[in-house]
C-alpha positions in Angstrom: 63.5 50.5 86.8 64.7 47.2 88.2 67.2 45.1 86.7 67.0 41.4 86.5 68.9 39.1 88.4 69.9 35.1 88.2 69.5 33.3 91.2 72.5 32.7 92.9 73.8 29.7 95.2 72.1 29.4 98.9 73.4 31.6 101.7 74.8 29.5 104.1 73.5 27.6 107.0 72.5 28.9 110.1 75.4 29.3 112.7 74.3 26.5 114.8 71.9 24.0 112.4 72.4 21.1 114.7 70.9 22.4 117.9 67.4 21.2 117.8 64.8 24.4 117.6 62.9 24.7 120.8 59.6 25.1 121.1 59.5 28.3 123.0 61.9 31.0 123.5 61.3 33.7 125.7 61.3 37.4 125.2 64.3 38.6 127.7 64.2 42.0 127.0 62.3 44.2 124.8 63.0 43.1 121.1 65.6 40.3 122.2 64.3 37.0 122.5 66.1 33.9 124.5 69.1 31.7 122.5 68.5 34.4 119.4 71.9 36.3 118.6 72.3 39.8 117.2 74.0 39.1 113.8 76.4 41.2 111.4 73.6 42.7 108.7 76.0 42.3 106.0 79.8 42.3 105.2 81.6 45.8 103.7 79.1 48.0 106.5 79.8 50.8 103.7 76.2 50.8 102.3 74.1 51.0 105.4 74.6 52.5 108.4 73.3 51.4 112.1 71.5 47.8 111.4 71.4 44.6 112.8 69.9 41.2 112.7 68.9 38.5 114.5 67.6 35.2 112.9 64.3 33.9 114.6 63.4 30.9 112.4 65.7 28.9 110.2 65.8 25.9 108.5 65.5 23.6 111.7 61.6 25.2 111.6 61.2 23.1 108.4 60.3 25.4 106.0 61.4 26.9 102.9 61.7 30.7 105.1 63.8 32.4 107.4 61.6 34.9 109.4 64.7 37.6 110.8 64.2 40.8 112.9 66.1 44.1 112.1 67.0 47.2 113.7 67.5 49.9 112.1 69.0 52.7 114.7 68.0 57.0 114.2 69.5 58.1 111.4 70.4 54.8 109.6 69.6 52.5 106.3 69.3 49.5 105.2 71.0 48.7 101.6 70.0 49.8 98.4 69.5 47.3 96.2 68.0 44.3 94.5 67.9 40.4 94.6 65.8 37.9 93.1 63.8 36.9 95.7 61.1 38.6 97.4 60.7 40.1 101.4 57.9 39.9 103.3 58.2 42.6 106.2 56.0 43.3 109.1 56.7 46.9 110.9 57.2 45.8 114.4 58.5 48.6 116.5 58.7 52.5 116.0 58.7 54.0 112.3 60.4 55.4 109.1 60.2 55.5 105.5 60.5 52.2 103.2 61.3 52.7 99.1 60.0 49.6 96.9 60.3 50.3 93.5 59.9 54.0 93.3 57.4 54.4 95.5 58.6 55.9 99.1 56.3 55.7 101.9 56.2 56.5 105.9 55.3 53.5 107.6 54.8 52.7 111.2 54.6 49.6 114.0 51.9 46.9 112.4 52.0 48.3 109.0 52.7 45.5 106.0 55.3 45.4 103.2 55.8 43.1 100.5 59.3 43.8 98.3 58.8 42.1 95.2 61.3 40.2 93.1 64.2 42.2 91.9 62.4 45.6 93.1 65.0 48.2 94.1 64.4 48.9 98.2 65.5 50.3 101.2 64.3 50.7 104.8 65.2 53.8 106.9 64.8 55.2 110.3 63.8 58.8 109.1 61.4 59.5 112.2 64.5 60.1 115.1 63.2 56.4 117.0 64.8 53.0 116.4 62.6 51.2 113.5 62.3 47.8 113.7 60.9 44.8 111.7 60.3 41.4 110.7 61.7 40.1 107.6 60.9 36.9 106.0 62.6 35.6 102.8 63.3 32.1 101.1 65.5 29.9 102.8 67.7 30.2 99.5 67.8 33.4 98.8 70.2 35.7 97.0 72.9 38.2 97.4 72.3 41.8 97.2 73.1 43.5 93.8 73.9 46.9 94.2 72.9 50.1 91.9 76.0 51.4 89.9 76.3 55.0 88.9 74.5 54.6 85.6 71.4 52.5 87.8 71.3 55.7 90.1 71.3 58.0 86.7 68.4 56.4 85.5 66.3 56.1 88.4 66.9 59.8 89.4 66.5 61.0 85.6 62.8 59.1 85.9 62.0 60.1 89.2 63.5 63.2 90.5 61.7 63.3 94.0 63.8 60.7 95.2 66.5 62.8 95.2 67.7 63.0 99.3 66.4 59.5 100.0 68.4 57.3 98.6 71.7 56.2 100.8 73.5 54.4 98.1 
């Protein structure tokens, strides 16, 4: 069910790579943390609906990750698609449903989900509460390839019961 993809070029740097990363930055606000900015989730906004980002660690945490927080609002979705490198994703506030693979399955705050390499996915706030996580992923990491019609053929034509809960 998953298609293979080449590794593309790295995304680019962080917004502000020069300022040094403090050690501590407080939590203002439920789910907003000092000097962290909500981000655009991606470019288009035609194949998700009701997500942000913010970006907690970066390179200036010297390591080969970038540990981000989403928001996914009631109602909305993440992306379908695929890449070549791999998520790492910590439920951290409220619930929904997360598709890796073909396998769909309701997950809630504290649960663990790992999104393997070029493994169709999508996260969704199904449950009527804001769903939130934590997402880490390879410094260098890829651009999302999405399914075309004949992808979308295939996967339904192999398993039917995800019919309704894919937004692609």
């Amino acid at each position: 069910m998953t298609a293979t993809a080449t590794a593309p070029a790295a995304t680019a740097p962080a917004e502000d790579e020069t300022k040094p990363l403090e050690a501590f930055r407080n939590l203002q606000a439920p789910y907003d943390w000092e000097d962290v900015e909500t981000l655009t989730y991606q470019e288009g906004g035609n194949t998700f609906k009701g997500v942000s980002r913010k970006l907690l660690f970066d390179e200036r945490a010297q390591q080969d990750n970038h540990v981000r927080y989403f928001e996914v609002q009631p109602g909305g979705w993440s992306t379908f698609g695929h890449h070549w490198h791999t998520h790492e994703v910590i439920i951290y506030r409220g619930s929904g449903t997360v598709l890796v693979g073909s396998e769909l399955r309701h997950v809630k705050e504290g649960d663990l989900v790992y999104i393997g390499p070029d493994e169709w996915h999508q996260l969704a706030a199904t449950d009527g509460v804001t769903f939130g996580f934590i997402c880490i992923i390879r410094t260098e990491h890829g651009k999302t390839i999405l399914p075309t019609q004949e992808d979308l053929d295939k996967i339904y034509a192999e398993h039917p019961e995800l019919k309704g809960h894919i937004f692609a």
